[in-house]
C-alpha positions as CSV (number, residue, x, y, z in Angstrom):
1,X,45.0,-11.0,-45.5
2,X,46.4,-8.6,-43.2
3,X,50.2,-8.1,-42.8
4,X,49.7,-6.9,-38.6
5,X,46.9,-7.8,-36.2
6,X,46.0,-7.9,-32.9
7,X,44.8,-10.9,-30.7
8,X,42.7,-9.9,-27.8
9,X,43.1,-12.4,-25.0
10,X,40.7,-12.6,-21.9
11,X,41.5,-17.0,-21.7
12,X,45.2,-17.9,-22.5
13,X,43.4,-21.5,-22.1
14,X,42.2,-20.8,-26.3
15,X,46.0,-19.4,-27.5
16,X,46.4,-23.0,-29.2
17,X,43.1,-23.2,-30.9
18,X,43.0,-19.6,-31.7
19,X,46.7,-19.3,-33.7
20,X,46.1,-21.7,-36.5
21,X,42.9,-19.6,-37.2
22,X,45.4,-16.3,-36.6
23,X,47.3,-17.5,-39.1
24,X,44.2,-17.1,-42.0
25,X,44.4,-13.7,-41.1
26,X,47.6,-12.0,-40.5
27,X,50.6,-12.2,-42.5
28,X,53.5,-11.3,-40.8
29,X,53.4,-9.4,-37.2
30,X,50.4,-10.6,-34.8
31,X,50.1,-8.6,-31.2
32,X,48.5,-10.6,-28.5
33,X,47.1,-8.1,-25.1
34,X,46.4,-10.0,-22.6
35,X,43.6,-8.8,-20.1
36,X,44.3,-10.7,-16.9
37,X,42.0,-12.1,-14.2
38,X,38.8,-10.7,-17.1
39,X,37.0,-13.4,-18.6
40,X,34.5,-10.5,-20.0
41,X,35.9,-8.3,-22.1
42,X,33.8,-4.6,-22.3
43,X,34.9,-2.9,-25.4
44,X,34.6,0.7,-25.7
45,X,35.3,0.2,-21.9
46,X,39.1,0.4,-21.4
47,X,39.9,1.9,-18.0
48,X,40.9,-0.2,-15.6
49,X,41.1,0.3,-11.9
50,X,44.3,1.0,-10.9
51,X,45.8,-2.4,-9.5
52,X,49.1,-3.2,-8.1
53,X,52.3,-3.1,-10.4
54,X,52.5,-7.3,-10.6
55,X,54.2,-8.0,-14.0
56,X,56.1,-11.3,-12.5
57,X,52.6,-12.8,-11.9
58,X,52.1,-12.9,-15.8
59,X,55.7,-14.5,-16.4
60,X,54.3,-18.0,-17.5
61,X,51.6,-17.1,-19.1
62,X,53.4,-14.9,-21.1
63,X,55.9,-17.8,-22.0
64,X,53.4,-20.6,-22.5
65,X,52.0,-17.9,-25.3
66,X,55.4,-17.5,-26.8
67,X,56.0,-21.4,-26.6
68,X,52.4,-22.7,-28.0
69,X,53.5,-19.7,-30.8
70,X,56.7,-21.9,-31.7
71,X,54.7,-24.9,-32.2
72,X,52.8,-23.8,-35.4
73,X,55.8,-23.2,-38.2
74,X,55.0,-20.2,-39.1
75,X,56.9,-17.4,-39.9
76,X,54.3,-15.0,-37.6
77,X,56.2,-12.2,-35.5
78,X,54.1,-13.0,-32.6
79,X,54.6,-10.0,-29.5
80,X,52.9,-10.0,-26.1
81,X,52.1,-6.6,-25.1
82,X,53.4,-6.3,-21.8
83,X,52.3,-3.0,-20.2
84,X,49.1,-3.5,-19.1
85,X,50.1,-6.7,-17.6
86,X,52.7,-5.3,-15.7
87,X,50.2,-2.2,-14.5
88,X,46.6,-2.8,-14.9
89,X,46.0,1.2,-15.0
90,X,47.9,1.1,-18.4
91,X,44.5,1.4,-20.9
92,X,45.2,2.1,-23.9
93,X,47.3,-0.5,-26.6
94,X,50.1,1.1,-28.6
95,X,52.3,-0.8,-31.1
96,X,54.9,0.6,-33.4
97,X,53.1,-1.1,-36.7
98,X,49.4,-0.2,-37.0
99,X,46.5,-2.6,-36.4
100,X,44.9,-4.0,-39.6
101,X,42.7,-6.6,-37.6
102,X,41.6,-7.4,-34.5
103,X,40.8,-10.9,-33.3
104,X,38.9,-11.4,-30.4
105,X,38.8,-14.6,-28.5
106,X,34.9,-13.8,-27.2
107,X,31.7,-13.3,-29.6
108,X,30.7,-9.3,-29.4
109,X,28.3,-7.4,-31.6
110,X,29.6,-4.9,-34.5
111,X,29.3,-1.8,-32.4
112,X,30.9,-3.3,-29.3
113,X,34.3,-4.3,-31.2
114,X,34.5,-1.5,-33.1
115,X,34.2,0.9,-30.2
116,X,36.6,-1.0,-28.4
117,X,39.0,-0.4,-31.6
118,X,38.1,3.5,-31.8
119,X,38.9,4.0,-27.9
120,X,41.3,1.3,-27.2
121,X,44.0,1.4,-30.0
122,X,46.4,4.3,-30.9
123,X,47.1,3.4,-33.8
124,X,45.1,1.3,-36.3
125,X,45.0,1.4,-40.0
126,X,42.4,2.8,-41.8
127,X,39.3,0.4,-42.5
128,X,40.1,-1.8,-39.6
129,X,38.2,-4.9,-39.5
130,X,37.8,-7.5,-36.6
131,X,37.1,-11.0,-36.0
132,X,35.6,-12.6,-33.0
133,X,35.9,-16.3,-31.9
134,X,34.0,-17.9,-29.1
135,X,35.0,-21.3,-29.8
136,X,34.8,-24.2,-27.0
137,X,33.6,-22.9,-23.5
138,X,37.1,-23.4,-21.6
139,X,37.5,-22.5,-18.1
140,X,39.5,-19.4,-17.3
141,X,42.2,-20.6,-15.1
142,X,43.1,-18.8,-11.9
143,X,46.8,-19.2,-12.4
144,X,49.1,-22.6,-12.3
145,X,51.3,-22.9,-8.7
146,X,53.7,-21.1,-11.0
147,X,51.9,-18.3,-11.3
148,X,50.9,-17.3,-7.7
149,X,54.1,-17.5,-6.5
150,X,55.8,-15.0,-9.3
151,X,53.2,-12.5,-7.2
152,X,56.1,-12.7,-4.9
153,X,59.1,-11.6,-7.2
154,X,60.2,-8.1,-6.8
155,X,60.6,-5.6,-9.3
156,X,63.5,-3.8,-9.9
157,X,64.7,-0.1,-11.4
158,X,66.9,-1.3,-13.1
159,X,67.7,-4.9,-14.9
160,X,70.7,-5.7,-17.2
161,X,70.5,-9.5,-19.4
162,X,72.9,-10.3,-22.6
163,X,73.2,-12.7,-25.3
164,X,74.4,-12.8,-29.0
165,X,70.1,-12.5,-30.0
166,X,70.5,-14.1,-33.5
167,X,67.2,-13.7,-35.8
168,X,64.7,-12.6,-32.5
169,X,62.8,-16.3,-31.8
170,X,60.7,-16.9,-29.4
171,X,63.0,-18.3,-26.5
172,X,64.8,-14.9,-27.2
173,X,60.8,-13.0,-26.7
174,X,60.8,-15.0,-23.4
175,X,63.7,-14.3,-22.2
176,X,63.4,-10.5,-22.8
177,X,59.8,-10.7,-21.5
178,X,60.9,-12.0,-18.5
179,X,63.0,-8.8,-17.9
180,X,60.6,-6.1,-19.0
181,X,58.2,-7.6,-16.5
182,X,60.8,-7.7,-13.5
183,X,62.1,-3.6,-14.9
184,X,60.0,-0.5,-13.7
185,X,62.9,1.9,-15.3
186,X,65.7,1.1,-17.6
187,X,66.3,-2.2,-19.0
188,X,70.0,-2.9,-20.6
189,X,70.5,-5.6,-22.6
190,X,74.1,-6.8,-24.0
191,X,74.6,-7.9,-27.3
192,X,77.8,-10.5,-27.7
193,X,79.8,-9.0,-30.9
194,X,81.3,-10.6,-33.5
195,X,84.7,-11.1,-31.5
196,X,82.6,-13.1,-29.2
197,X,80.3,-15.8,-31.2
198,X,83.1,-17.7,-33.3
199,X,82.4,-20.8,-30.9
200,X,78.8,-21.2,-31.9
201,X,77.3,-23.5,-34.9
202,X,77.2,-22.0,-38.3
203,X,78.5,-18.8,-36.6
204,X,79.1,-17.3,-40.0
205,X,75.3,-17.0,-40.8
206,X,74.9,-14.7,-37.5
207,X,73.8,-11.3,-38.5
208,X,75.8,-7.9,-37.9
209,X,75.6,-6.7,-34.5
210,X,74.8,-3.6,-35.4
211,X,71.6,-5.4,-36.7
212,X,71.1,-7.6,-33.5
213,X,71.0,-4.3,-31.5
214,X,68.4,-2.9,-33.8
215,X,66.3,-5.9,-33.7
216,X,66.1,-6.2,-29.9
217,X,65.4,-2.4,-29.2
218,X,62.4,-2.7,-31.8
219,X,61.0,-5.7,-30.2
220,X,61.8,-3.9,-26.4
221,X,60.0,-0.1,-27.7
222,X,57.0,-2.0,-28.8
223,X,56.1,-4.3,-26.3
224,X,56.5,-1.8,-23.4
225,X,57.1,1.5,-24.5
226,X,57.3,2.8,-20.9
227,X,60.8,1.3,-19.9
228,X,63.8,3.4,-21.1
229,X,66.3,0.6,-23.2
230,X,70.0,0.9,-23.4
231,X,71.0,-2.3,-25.9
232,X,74.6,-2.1,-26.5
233,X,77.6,-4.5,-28.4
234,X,79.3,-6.6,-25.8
235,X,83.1,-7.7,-26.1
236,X,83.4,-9.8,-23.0
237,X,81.0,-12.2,-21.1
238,X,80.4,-9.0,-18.2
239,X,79.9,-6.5,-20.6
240,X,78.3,-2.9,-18.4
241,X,77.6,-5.5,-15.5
242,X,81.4,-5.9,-13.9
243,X,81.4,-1.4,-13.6
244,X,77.4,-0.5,-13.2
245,X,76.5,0.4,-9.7
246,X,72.7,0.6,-10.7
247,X,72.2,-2.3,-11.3
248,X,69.8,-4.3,-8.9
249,X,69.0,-7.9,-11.1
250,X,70.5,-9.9,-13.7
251,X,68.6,-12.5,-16.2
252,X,70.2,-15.5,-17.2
253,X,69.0,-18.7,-18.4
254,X,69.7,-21.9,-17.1
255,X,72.7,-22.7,-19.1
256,X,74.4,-19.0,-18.2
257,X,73.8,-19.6,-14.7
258,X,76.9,-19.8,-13.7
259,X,77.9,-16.2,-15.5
260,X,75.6,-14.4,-13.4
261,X,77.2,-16.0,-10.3
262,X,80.7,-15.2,-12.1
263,X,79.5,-11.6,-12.7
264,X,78.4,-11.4,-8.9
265,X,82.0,-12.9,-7.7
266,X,83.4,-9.5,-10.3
267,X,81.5,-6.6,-8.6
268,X,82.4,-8.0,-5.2
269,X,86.2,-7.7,-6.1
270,X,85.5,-4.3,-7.2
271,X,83.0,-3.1,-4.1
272,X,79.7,-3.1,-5.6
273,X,76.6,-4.8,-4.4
274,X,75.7,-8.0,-5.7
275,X,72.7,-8.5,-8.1
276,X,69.7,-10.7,-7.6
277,X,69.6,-13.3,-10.3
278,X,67.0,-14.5,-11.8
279,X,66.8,-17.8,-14.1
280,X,64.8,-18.5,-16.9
281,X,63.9,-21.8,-18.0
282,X,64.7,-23.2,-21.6
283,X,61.6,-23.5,-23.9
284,X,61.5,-26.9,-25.6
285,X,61.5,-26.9,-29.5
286,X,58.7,-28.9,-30.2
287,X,60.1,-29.3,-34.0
288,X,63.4,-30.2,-33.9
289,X,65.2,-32.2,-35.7
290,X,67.9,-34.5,-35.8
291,X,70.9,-32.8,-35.3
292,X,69.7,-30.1,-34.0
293,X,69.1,-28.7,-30.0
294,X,66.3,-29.8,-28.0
295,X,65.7,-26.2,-27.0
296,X,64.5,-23.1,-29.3
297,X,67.6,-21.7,-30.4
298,X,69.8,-19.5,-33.0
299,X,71.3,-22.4,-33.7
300,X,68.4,-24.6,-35.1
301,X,66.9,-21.6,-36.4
302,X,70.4,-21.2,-38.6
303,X,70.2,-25.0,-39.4
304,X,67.1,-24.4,-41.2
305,X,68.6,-21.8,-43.0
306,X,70.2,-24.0,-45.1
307,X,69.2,-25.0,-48.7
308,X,67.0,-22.0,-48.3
309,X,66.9,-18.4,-50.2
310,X,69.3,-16.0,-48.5
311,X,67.9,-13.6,-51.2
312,X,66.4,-13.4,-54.4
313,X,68.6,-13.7,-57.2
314,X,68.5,-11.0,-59.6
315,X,66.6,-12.6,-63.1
316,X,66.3,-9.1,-64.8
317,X,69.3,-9.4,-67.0
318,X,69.6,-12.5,-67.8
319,X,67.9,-15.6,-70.0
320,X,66.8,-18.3,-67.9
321,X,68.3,-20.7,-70.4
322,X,70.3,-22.2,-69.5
323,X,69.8,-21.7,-65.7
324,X,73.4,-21.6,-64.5
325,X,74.1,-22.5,-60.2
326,X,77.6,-21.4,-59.3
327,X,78.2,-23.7,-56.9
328,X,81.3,-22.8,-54.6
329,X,83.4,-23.2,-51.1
330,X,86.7,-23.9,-49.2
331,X,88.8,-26.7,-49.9
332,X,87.2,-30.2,-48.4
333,X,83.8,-28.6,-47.9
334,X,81.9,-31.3,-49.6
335,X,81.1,-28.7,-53.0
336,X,82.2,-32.1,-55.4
337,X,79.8,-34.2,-53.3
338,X,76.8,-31.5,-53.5
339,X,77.5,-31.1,-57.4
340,X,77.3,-35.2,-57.8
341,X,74.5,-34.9,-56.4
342,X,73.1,-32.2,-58.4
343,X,73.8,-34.0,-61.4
344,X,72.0,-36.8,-59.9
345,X,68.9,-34.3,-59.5
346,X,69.0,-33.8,-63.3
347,X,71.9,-30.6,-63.7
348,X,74.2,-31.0,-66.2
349,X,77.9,-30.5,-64.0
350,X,80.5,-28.5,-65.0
351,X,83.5,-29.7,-62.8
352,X,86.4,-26.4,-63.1
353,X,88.3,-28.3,-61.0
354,X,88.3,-31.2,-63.4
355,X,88.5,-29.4,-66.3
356,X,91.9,-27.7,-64.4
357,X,93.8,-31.7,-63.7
358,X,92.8,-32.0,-68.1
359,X,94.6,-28.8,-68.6
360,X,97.6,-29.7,-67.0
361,X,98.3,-32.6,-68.7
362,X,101.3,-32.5,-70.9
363,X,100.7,-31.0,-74.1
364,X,97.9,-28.8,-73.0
365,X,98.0,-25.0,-73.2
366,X,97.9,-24.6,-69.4
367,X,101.0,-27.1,-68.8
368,X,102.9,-25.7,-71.4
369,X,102.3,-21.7,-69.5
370,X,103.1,-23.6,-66.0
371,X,106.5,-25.6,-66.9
372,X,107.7,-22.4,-68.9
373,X,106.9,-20.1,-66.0
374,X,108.0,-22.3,-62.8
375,X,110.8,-25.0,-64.6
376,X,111.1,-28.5,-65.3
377,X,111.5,-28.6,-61.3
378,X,108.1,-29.2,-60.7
379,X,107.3,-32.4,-62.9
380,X,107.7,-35.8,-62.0
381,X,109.7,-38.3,-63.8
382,X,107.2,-39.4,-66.2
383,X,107.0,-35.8,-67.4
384,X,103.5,-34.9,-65.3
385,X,103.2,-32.0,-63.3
386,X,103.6,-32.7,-59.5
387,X,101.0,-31.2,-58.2
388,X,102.3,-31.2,-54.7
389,X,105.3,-29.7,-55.3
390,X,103.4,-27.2,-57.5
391,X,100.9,-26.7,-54.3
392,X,103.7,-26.2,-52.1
393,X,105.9,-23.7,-54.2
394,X,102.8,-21.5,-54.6
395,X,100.7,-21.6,-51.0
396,X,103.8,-20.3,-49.5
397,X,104.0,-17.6,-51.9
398,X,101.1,-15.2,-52.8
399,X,103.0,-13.5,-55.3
400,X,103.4,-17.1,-56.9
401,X,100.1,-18.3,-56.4
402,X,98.7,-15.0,-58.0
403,X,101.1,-15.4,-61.0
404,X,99.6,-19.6,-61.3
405,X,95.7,-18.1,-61.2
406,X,96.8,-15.7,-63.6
407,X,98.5,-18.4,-65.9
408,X,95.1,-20.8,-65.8
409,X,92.1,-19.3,-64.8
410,X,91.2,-17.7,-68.4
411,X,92.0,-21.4,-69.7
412,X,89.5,-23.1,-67.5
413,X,86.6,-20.5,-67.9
414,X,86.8,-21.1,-71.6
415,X,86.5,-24.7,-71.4
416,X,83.9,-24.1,-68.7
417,X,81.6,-22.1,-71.1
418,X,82.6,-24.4,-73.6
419,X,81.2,-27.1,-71.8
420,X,78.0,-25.2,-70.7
421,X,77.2,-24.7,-74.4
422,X,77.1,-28.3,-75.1
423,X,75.2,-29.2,-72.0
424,X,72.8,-26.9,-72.9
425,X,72.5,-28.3,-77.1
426,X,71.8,-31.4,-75.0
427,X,68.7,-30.1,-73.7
428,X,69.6,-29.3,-70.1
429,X,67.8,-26.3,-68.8
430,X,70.0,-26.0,-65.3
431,X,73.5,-26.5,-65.2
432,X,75.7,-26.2,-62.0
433,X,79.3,-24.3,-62.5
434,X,81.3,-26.1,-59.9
435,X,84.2,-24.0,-59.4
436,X,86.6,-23.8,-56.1
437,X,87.9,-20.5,-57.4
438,X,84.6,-18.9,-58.2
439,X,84.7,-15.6,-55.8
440,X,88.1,-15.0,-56.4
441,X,88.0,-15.4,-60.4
442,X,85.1,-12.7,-60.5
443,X,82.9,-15.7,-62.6
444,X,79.3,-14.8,-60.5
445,X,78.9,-13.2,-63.4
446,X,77.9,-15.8,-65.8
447,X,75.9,-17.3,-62.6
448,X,72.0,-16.8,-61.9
449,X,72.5,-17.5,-58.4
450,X,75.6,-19.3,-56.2
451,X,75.5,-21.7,-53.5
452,X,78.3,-22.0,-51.2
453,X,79.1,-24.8,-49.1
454,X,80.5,-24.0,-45.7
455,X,82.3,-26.6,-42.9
456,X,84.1,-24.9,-39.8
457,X,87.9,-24.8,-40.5
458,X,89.0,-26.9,-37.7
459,X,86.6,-29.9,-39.4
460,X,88.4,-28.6,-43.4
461,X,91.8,-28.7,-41.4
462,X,91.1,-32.6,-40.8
463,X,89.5,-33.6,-43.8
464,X,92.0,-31.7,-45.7
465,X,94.6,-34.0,-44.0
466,X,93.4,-37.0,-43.9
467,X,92.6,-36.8,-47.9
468,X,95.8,-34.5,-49.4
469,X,98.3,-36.6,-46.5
470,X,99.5,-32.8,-45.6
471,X,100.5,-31.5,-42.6
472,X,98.5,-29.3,-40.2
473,X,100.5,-26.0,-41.0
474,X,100.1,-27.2,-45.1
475,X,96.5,-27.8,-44.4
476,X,96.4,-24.1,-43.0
477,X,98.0,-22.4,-45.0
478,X,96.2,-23.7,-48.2
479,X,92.7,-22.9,-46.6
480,X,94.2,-19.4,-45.9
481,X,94.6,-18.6,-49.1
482,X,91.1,-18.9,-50.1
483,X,88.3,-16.6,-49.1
484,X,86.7,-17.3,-45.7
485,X,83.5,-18.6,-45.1
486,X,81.9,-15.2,-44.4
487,X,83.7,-13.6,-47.7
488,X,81.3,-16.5,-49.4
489,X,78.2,-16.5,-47.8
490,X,78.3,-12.4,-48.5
491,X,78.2,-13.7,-52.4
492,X,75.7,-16.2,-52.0
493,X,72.0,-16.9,-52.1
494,X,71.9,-20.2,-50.9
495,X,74.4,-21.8,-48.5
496,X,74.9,-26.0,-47.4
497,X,76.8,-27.5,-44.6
498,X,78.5,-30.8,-45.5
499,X,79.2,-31.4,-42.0
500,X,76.3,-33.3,-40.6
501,X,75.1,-36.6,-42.1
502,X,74.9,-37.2,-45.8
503,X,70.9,-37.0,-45.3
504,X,70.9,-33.8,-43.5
505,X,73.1,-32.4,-46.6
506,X,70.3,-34.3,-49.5
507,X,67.8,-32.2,-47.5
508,X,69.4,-29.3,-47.7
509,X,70.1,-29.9,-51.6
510,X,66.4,-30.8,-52.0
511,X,65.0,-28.3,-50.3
512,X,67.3,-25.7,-52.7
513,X,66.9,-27.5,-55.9
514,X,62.7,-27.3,-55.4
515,X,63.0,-23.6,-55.2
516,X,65.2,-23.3,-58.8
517,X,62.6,-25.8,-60.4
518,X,59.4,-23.4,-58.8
519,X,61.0,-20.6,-59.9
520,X,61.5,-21.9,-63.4
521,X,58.0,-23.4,-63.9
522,X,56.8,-20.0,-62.9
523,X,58.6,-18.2,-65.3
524,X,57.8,-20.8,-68.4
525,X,54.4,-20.7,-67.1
526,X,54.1,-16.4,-67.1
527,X,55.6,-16.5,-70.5
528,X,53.2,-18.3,-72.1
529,X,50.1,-16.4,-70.3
């Protein structure tokens, strides 16, 4: 199979038959050139009479391509080249990654497709093959209502978009597309930083922006090389647009309507001409589920990140058995709820947090170190440790709450192996490490992989309230003494949101509890070939 290859399209009418047989082919990054208004493609035969610049004719073709692209789950990079449909004297394909295939959606003869490939493609690699498909005899269409009128739009010199961009998708392809087809020089695109995306669902999963800007000026270079890009980090909703005087058109989609206008209402206060907007429509996600937004999004894309791999974890240096999960997160994010049900999938569960409330009962080593250090002030009558008074004395003082870790953390890990010892006598090959103070205690360690579970903190604040019966600035400050969301996920491979439905979170489990069980049936299976 090849990892890159190239569709060429003379019927967008076949794009839906023709991607599920891509998808035998080509692994990872599939190119699609378009040849519009020629049914009959001549390979070996690439020069095209020069034609009128008309990129906004091919707008919706090149969307309903990207949209029948997002029906097939598949994890396919799909690009339309967009050069030669912008300007039909534009012969010859380039794209950044070299050609390994090249699928043709018409039947030609060995020499005709492989001339076609020597003259038409600057960079293939070497033993190209091809495959050609004739399939059902549909008619070439002359172009929805849609289309015709796009022969209308202008084009401009210069075209400015933004948006946060997270993991390119295709909505994100369409929306770009719709701006290099509209842009005859310089295309700037504004990238939301991380100041800017705190508002948006699972925002801690959002990649770097530095990354975001990478991404998007890869995709722009290689599906028109002949525009010059300037793809920048954003700190406010104008960005470059509210000082620019070169700029002619804006491209918003229909739910940032309203910030073009509100960039338009800017550059009039400041004396420049207003731009032309242009809206693109929302592409409908044909596989969403529940919870999730009708329309492709970052959003859903991120939902579906979790209870999968982040990254591999690293085997090399440890035995598999027992297979320890150190599962972690912030106070109230469901982690006890996750681990129940982890034990319910057949883990053995190590509860630290449990193992802490044995420790402090009276006679135990930690309550002994606790009342020595902190006084008598902080047990109740009957002689137990108040735990509130304890929790109040030490989340107002770091200095206090650093001496407390100090005082019981070594205690708990050495019941916590303790426990994993027996658990694993008892025959259990995986066995979760449940453990609030994981990150902070340095324990990854003994861990093959962690999973962190992640709720925003307004949604911790509440639960947090409702179940301790604190108060909104105790609430706070307890959750701001543990490591943010983002200062997990950087130590995790795997990360759950208890903040849907309890479905949506036994999904997520599943899904992350299949991979541990592949992975260890491969690994029993290599060792005995």
């Amino acid at each position: 199979m090849a990892n890159t290859g190239l569709l060429i399209l003379t019927n967008p009418a076949k794009v839906a038959k023709l991607l599920p047989i891509v998808k035998e082919h080509v692994l990872k990054t599939l190119y699609i050139q378009y040849f519009p208004e020629r049914n009959v493609l001549l390979p070996g035969n690439c020069s095209l009479q020069a034609q009128l610049w008309r990129g906004p004719q091919y707008s919706q073709t090149m969307a309903r391509i990207y949209s029948l692209a997002s029906v097939f789950p598949s994890r396919l990079d799909v690009r339309v080249l967009l050069s030669s449909m912008k300007n039909p004297s534009v012969s010859i394909i380039n794209t950044k990654k070299p050609v390994e295939i090249v699928i043709f959606d018409r039947t030609y003869s060995k020499n005709e497709a492989n001339t076609f490939i020597q003259d038409c493609l600057s960079n293939t690699s070497m033993g190209c093959s091809f495959v050609t498909f004739d399939g059902d005899k549909e008619q070439q269409r002359n172009g929805s209502k849609e289309d015709r009128q796009h022969e209308l739009d202008q084009i401009y010199g210069n075209v400015v978009l933004g948006g946060t961009f997270d993991r390119l998708h295709n909505g994100h392809k369409i929306f770009l597309g719709e701006a290099v087809l509209r842009c005859s020089k310089k295309l700037t695109v504004g990238i939301t930083d991380e100041n800017m995306i705190s508002g948006k669902i699972l925002w801690e999963l959002i990649e770097p922006c530095s990354k975001r800007i990478s991404v998007v000026k890869d995709f722009l270079e290689d599906v028109d090389p002949t525009l010059k890009y300037d793809v920048v980090p954003i700190n406010d909703i104008y960005g470059p647009t509210k000082d620019d005087p070169t700029f002619e058109m804006i491209v918003v989609s229909e739910e940032t309507k309203r910030g073009g206008d509100k960039v338009n209402e800017l550059r009039q206060q400041k004396g420049l001409s207003k731009l032309d907007v242009h809206v693109v429509e929302l592409v409908k996600d044909q596989l969403c589920q529940e919870h999730e937004e009708a329309k492709i999004s970052s959003s859903n894309h991120r939902m579906r990140l979790l209870g999968t791999r982040l990254r591999r974890p690293n085997l090399s240096d440890k035995d598999l058995k027992p297979y320890i999960i150190g599962l972690t997160g912030g106070i109230a994010s469901g982690k006890s709820s996750v681990g129940d049900k982890l034990q319910k999938l057949g883990a053995g569960l190590v509860n630290c947090d449990r193992i802490a409330h044995d420790l402090y009962e009276p006679g135990k080593q930690c309550y002994n170190l606790i009342v020595e250090h902190y006084g008598s002030g902080i047990l109740k009558p009957d002689g137990y440790i108040d735990r509130k008074a304890l929790g109040s004395l030490v989340f107002n003082d770091r200095a206090q709450l650093d001496k407390l870790n100090n005082l019981v953390w070594p205690a708990i890990f050495e019941e916590a192996q303790k426990q994993i010892r027996e658990y694993h006598k008892k025959g259990f090959d995986v066995i979760v490490l449940e453990a609030a103070v994981l990150i902070q205690a340095h324990w990854q360690h003994v861990c093959h992989e962690i999973w962190t579970c992640i709720i925003p903190q307004d949604e911790a604040v509440k639960r947090v309230i409702e179940r301790n019966a604190l108060t909104e600035e105790e609430a706070r400050l307890r959750i701001k003494s543990q490591p943010t969301n983002t200062e997990q996920i950087n130590e995790a491979h795997v990360v759950i949101s208890t903040l849907w439905s309890h479905e949506f979170t036994q999904q997520q489990i599943q899904k992350a509890w299949d991979s541990v069980r592949e992975d260890l049936s491969c690994s029993t299976k290599g060792n005995q070939a």
